[in-house]
KOLLUMRO-414634 format. One record per atom (N, C-alpha, C): residue number from 1; x, y, z; atom name; residue in one letter. Coordinates in Angstrom, 1 decimal. Example, Ala and Ser with C-alpha at 12.3 -4.5 7.8 and 13.67 -1.06 7.14 Angstrom:
KOLLUMRO-414634
ATOM  num      xx      yy      zz  atomo  residuo
ATOM    1    13.2    -5.7     7.8      N        A
ATOM    1    12.3    -4.5     7.8     CA        A
ATOM    1    13.2    -3.3     7.8      C        A
ATOM    2    12.8    -2.2     7.1      N        S
ATOM    2    13.7    -1.1     7.1     CA        S
ATOM    2    12.9     0.0     7.9      C        S
//
This chain:
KOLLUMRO-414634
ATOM  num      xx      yy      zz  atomo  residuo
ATOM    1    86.4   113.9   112.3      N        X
ATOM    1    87.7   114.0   113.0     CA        X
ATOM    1    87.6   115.1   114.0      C        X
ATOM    2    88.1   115.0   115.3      N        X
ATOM    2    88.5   116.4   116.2     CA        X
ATOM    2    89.7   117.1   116.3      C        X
ATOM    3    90.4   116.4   115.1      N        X
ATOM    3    91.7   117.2   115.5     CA        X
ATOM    3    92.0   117.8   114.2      C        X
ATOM    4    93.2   118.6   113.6      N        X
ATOM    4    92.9   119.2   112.6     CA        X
ATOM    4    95.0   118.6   112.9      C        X
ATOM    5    95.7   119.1   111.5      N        X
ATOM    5    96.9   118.8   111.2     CA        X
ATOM    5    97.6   119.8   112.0      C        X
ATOM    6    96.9   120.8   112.5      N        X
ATOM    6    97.9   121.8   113.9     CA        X
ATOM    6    98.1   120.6   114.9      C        X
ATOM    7    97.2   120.2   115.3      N        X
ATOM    7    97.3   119.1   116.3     CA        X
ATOM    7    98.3   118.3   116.4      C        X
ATOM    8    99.2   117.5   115.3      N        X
ATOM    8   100.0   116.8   115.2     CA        X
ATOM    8    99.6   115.5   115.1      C        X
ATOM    9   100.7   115.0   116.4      N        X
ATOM    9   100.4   113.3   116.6     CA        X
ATOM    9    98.5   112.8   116.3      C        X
ATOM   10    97.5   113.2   117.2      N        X
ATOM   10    96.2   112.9   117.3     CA        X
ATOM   10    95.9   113.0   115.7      C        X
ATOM   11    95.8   113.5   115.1      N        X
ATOM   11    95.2   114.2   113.9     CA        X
ATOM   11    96.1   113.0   113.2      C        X
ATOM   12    97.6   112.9   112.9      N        X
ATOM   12    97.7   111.8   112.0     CA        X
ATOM   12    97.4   110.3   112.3      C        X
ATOM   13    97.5   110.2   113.5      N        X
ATOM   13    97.1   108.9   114.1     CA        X
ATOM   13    95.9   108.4   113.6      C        X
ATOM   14    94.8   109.5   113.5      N        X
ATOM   14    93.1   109.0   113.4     CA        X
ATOM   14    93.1   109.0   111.7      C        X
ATOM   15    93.9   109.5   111.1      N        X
ATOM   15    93.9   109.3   109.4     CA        X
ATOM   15    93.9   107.3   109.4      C        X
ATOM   16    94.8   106.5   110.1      N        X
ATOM   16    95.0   105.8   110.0     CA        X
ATOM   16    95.0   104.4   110.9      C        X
ATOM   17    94.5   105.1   112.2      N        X
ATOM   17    94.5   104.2   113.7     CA        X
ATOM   17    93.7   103.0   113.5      C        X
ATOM   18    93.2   102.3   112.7      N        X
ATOM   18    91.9   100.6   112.4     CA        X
ATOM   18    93.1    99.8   111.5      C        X
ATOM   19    94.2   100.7   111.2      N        X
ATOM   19    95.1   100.0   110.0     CA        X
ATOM   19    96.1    98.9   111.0      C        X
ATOM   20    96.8    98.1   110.6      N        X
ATOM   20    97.7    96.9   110.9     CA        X
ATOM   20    98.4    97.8   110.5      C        X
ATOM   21    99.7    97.6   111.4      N        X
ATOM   21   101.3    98.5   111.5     CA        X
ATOM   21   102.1    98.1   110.1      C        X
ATOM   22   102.1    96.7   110.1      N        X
ATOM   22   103.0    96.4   108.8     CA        X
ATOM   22   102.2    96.7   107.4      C        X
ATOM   23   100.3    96.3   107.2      N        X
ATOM   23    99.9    96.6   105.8     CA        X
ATOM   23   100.2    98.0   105.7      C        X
ATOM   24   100.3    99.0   106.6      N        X
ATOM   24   100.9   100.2   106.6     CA        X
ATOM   24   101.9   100.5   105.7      C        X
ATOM   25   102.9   100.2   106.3      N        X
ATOM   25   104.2   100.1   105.9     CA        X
ATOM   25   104.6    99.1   105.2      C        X
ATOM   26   104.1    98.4   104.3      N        X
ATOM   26   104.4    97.1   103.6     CA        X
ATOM   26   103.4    98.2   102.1      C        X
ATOM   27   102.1    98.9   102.3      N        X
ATOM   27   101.6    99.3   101.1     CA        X
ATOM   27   102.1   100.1   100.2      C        X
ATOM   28   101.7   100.1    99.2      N        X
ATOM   28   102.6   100.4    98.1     CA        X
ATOM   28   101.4   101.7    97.0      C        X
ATOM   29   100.4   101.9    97.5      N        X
ATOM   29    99.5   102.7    97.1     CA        X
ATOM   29   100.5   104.4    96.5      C        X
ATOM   30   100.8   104.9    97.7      N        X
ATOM   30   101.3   106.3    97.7     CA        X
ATOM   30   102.3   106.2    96.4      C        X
ATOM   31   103.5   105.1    96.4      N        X
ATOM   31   104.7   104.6    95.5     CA        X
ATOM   31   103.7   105.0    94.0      C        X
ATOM   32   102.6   104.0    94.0      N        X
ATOM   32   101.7   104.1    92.5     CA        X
ATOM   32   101.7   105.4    92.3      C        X
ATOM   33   100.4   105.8    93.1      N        X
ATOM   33   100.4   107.2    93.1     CA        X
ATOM   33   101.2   108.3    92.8      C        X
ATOM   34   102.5   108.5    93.4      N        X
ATOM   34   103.5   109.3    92.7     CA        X
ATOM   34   103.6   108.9    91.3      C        X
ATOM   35   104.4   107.8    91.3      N        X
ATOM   35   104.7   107.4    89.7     CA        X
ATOM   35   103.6   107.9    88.5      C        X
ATOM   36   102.2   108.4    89.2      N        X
ATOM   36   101.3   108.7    88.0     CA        X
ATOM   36   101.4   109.9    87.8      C        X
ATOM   37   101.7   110.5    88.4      N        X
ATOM   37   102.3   112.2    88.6     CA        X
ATOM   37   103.3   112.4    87.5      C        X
ATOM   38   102.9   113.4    86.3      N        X
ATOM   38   103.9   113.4    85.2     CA        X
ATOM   38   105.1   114.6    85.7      C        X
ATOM   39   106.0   114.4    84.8      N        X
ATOM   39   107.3   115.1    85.3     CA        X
ATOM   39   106.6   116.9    85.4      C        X
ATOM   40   105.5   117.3    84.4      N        X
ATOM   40   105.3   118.4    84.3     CA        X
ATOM   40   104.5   119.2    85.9      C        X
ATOM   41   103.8   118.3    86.0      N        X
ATOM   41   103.1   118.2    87.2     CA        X
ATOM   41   103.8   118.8    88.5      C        X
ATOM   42   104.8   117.3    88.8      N        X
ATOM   42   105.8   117.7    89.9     CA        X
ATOM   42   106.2   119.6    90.1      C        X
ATOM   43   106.2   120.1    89.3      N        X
ATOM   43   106.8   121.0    90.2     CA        X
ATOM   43   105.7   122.3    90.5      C        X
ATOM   44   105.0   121.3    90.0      N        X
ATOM   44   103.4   122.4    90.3     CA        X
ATOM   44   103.1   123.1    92.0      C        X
ATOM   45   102.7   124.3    92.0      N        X
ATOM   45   102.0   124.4    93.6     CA        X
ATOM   45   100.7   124.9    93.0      C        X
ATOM   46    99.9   124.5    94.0      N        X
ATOM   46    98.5   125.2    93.8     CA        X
ATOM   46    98.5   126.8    94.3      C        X
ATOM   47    98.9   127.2    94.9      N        X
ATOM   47    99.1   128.4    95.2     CA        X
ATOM   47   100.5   129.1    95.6      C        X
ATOM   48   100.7   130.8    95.1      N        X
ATOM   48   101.9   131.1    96.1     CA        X
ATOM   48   102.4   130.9    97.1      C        X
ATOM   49   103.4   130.5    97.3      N        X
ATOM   49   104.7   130.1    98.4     CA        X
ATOM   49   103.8   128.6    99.3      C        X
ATOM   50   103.2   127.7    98.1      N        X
ATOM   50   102.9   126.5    98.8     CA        X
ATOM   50   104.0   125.8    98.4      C        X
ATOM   51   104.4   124.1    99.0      N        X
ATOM   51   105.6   123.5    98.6     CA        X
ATOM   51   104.9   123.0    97.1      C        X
ATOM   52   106.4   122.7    96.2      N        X
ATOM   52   105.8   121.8    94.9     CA        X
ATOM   52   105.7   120.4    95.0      C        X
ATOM   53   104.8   119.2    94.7      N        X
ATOM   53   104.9   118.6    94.7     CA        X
ATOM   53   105.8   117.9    95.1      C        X
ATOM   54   107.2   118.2    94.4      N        X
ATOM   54   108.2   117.5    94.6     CA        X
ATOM   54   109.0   117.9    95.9      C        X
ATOM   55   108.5   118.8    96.3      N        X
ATOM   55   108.9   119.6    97.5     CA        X
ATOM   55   108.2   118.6    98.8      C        X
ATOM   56   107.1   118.0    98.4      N        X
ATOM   56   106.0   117.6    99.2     CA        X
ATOM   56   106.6   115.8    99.7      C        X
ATOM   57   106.7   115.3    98.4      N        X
ATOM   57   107.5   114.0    98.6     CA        X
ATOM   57   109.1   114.1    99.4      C        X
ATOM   58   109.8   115.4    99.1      N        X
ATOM   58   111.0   115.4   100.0     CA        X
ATOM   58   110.5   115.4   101.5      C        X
ATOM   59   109.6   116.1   101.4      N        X
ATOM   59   109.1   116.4   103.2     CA        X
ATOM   59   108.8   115.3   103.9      C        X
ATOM   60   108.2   114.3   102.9      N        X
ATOM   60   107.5   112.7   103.7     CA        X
ATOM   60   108.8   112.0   103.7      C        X
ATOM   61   109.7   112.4   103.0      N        X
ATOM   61   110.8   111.2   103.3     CA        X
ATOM   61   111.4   111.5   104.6      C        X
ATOM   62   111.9   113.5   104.8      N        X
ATOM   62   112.2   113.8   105.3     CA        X
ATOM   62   111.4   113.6   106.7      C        X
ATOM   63   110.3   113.6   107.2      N        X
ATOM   63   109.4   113.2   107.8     CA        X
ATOM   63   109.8   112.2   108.4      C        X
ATOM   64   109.4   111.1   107.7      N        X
ATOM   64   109.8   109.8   107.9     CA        X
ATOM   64   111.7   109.2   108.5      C        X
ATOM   65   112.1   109.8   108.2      N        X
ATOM   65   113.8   109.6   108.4     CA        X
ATOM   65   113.7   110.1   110.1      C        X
ATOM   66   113.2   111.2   110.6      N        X
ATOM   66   112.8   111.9   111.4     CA        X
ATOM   66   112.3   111.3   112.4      C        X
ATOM   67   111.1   111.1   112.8      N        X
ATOM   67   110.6   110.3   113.2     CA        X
ATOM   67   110.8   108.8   113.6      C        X
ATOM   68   111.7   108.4   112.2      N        X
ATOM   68   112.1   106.6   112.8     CA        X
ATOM   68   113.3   106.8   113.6      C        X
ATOM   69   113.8   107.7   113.4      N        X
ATOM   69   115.3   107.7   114.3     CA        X
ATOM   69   114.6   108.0   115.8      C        X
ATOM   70   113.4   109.1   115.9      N        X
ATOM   70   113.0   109.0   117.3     CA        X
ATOM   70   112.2   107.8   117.8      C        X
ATOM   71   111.6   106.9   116.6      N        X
ATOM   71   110.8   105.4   116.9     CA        X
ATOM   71   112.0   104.7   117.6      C        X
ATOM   72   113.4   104.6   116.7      N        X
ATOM   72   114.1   103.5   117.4     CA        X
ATOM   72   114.5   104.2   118.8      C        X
ATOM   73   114.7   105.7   119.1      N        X
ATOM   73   115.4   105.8   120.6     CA        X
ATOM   73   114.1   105.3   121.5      C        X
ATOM   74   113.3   105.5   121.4      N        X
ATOM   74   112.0   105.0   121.7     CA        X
ATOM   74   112.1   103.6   122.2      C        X
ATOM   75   112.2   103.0   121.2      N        X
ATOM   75   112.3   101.4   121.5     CA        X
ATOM   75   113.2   101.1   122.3      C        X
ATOM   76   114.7   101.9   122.3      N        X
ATOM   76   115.7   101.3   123.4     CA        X
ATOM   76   115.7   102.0   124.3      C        X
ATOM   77   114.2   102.7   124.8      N        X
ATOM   77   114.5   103.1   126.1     CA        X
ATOM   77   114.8   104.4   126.1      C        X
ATOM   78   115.5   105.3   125.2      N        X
ATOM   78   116.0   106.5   125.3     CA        X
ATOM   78   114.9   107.4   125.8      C        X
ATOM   79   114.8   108.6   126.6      N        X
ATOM   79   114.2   109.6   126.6     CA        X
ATOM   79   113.8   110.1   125.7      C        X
ATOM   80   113.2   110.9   124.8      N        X
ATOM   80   113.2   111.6   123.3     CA        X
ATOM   80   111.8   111.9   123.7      C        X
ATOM   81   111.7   113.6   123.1      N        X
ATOM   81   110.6   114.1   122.5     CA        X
ATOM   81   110.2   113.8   121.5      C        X
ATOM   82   109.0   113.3   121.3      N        X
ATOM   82   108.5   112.3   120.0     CA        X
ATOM   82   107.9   112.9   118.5      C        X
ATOM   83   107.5   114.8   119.1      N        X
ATOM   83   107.4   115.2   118.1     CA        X
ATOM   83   107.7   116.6   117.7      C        X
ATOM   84   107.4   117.0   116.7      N        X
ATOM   84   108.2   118.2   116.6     CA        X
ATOM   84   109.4   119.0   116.1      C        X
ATOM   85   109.5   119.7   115.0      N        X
ATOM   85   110.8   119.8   113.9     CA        X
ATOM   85   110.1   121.2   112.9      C        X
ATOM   86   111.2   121.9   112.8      N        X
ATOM   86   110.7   123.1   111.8     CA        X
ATOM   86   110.8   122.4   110.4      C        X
ATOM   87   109.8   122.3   110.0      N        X
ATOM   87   109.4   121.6   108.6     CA        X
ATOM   87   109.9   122.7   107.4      C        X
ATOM   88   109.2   123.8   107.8      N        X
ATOM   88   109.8   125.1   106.5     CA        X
ATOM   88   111.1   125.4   106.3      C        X
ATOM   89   111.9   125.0   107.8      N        X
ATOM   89   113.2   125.2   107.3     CA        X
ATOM   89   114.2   123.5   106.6      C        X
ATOM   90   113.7   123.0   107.4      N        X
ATOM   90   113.8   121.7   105.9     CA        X
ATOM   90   114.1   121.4   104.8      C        X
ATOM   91   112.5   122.0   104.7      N        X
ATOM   91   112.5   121.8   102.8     CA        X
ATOM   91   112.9   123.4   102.2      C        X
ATOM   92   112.7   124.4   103.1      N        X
ATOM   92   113.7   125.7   102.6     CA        X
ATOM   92   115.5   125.3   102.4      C        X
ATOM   93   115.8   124.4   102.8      N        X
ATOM   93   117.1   124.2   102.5     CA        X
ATOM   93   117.3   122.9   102.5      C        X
ATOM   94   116.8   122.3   101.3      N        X
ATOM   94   116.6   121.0   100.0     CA        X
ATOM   94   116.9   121.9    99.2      C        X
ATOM   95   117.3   120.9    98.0      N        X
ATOM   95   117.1   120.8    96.7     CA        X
ATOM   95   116.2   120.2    96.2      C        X
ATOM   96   115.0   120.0    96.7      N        X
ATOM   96   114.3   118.8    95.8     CA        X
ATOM   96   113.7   119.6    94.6      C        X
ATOM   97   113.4   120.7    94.5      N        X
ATOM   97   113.0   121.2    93.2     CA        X
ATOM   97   114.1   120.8    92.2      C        X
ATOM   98   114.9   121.4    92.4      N        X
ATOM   98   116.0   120.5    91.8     CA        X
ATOM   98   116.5   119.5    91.2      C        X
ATOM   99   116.2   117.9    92.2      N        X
ATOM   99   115.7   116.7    91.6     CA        X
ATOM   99   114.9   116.3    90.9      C        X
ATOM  100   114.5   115.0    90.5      N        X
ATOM  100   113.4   114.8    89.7     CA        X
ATOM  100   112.7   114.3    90.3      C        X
ATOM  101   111.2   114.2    89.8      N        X
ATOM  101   110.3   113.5    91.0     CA        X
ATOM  101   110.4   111.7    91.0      C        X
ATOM  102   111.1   111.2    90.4      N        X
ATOM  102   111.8   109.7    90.2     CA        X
ATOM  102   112.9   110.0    91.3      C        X
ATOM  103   113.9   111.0    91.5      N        X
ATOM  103   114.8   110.8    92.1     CA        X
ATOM  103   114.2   110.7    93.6      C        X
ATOM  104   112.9   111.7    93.8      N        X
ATOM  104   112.4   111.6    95.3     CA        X
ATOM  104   112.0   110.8    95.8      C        X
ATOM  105   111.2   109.6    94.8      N        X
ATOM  105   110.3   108.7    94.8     CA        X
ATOM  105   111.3   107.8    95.0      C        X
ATOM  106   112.1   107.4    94.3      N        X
ATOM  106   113.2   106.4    95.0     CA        X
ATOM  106   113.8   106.6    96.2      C        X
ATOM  107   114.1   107.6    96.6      N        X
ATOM  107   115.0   108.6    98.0     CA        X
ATOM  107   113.7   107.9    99.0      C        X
ATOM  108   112.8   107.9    98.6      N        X
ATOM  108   111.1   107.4    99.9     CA        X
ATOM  108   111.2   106.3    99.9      C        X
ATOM  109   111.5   105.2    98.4      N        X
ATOM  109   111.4   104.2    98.4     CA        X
ATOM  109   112.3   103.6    99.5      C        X
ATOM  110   113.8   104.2    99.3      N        X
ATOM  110   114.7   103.6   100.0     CA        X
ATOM  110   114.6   104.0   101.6      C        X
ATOM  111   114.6   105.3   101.8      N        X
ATOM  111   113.8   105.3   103.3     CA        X
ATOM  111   112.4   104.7   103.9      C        X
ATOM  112   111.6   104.2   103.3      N        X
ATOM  112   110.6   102.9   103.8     CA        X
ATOM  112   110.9   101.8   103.9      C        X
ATOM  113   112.2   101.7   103.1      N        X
ATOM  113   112.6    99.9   103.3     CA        X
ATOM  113   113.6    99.7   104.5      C        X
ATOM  114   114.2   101.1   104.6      N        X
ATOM  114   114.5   101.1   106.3     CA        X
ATOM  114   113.9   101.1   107.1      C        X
ATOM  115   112.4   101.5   107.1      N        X
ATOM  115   111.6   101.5   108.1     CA        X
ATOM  115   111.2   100.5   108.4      C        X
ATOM  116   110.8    99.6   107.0      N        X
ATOM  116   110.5    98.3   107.3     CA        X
ATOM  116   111.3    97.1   107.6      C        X
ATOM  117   112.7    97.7   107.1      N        X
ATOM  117   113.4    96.9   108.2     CA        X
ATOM  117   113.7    96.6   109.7      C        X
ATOM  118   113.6    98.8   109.9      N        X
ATOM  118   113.5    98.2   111.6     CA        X
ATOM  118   112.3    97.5   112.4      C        X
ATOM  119   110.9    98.1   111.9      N        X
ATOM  119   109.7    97.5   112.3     CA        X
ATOM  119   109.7    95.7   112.4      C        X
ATOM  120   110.6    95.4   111.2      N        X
ATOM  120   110.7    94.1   111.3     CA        X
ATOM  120   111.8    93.5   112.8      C        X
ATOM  121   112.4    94.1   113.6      N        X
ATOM  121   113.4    93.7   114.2     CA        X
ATOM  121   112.7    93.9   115.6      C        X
ATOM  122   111.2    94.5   115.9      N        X
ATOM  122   110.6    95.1   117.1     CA        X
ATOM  122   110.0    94.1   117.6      C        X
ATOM  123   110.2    93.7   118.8      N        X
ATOM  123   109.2    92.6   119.6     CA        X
ATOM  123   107.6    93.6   119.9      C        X
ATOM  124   106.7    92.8   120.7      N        X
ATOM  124   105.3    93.0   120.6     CA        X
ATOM  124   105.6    94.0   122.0      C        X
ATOM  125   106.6    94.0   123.1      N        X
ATOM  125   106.8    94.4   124.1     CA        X
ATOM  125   107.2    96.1   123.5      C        X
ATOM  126   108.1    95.9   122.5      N        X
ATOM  126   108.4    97.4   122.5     CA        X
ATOM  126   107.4    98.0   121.3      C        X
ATOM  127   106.8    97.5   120.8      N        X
ATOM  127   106.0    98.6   120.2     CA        X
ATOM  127   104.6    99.0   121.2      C        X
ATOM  128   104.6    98.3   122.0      N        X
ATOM  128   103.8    99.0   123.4     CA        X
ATOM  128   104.7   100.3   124.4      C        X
ATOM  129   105.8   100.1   124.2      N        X
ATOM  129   106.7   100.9   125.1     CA        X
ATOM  129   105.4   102.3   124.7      C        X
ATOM  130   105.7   103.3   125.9      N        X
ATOM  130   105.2   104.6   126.2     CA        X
ATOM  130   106.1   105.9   125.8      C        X
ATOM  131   106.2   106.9   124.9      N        X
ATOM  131   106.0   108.1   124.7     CA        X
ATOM  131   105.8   109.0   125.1      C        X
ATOM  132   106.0   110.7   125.0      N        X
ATOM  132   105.2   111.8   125.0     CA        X
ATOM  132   105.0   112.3   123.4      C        X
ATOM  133   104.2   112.6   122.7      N        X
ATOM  133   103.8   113.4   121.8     CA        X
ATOM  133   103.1   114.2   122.1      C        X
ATOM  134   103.8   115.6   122.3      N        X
ATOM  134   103.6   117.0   122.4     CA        X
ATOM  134   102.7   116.8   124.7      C        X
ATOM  135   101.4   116.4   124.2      N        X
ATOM  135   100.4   116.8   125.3     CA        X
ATOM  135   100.1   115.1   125.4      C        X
ATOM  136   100.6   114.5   124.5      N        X
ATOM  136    99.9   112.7   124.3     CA        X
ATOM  136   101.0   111.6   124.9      C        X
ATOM  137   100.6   110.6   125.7      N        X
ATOM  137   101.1   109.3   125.7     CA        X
ATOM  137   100.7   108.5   125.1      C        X
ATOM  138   101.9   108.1   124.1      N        X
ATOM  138   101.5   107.1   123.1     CA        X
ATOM  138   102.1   106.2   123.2      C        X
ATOM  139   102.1   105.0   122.5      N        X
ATOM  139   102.8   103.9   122.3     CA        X
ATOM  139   103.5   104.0   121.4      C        X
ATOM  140   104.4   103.1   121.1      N        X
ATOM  140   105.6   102.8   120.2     CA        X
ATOM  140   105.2   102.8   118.5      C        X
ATOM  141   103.7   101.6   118.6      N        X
ATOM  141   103.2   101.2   117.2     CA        X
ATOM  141   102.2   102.7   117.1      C        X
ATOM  142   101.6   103.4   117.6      N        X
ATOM  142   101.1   104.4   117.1     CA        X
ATOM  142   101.1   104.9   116.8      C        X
ATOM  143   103.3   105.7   117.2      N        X
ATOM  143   103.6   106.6   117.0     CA        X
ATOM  143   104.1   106.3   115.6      C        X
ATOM  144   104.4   105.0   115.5      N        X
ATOM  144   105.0   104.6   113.8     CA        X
ATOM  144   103.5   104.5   112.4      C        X
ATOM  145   102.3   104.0   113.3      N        X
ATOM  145   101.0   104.2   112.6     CA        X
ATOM  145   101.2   105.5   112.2      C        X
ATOM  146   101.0   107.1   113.0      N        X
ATOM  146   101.2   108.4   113.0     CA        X
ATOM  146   101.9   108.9   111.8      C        X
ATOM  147   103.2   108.2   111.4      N        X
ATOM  147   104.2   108.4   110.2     CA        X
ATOM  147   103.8   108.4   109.5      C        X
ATOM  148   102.5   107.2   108.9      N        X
ATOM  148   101.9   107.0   107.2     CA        X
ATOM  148   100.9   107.3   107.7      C        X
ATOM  149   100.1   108.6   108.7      N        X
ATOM  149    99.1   109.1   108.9     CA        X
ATOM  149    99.4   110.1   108.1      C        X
ATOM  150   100.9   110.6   108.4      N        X
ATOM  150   101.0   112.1   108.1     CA        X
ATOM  150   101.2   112.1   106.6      C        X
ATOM  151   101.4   110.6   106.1      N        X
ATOM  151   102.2   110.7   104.5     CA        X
ATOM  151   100.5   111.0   103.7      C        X
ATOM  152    99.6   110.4   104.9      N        X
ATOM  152    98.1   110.2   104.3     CA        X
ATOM  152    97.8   111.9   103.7      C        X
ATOM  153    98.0   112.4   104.9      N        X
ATOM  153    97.7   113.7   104.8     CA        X
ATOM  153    97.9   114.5   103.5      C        X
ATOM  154    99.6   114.3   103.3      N        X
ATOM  154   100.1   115.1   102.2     CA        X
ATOM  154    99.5   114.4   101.2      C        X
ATOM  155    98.9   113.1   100.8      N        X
ATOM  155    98.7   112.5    99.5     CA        X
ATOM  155    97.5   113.3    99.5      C        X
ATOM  156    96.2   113.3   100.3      N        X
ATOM  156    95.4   113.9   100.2     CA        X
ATOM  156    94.9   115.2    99.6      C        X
ATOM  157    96.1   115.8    99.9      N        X
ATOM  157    96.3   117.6    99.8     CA        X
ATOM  157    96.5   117.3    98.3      C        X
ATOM  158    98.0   116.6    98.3      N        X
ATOM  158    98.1   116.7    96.3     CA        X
ATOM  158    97.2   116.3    95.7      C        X
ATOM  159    96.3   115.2    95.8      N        X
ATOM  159    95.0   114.7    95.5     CA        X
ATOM  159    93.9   115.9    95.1      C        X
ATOM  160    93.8   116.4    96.2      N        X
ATOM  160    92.5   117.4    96.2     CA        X
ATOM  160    93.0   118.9    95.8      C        X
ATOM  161    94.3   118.8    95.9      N        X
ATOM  161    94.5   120.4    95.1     CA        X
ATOM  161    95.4   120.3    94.5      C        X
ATOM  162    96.2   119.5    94.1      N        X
ATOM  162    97.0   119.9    93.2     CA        X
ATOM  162    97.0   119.5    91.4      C        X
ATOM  163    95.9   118.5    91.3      N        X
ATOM  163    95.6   117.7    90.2     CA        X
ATOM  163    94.7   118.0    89.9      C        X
//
């Protein structure tokens, strides 16, 4: 890879850029994946002042909620900067430690099924429409590929360091 997760857009895009837009967003891997995650687990960090787990799944929903609201201005045309949002202050003011990691997992579940709703309502014309991300022109479907780049990301991290 040449880009690292400072980079943004480029960096999640290539976790996932060979993938079909809907098996994307239609897979159900990450969903499994949590659910294996025991309640004790969730509120684990691998190190000081990293997010917990369950801090980690707020952030991809939150992410994702994010993002699709800038996919759809996208699609109709609106102007919109495509990327970009203080993440720390986010999840610094959640409750997800708070909830259960079932409660987050469903809160993802239900924000994917909006996603897949709208993706379902997009002709082939607008998921070509053009973007800015940060220094990048992108398209419409990349910038939505880029969403379950970034969810790639975080599974990864819990993957390799939290378990």
């Amino acid at each position: 890879m040449k880009y690292t997760p400072k980079d943004g857009f480029p960096y999640y895009y290539e976790l996932v850029q060979d993938k079909d837009l809907n098996q994307l967003f239609f897979s159900t891997d990450t969903f499994m994946f949590l659910q294996s995650i025991g309640k004790e687990k969730a509120a684990h960090r691998y190190a000081p002042n990293k997010w917990s787990i369950k801090q980690i799944v707020g952030h991809i929903a939150d992410h994702e909620r994010i993002k699709m609201f800038r996919a759809f201005q996208l699609s109709r045309k609106q102007e919109v900067q495509l990327w970009g949002y203080d993440q720390e202050s986010l999840v610094n003011n959640s409750r997800f430690d708070e909830l259960s990691l079932q409660q987050l997992i469903n809160d993802l579940l239900h924000v994917r099924q909006a996603s897949q709703s709208f993706i379902g309502t997009l002709s082939e014309h607008q998921l070509q429409l053009k973007g800015q991300a940060k220094h990048h022109t992108i398209t419409l479907e990349d910038f939505l590929k880029s969403i379950i780049g970034h969810e790639a990301h975080h599974i990864n991290i819990v993957k390799e360091r939290y378990l």
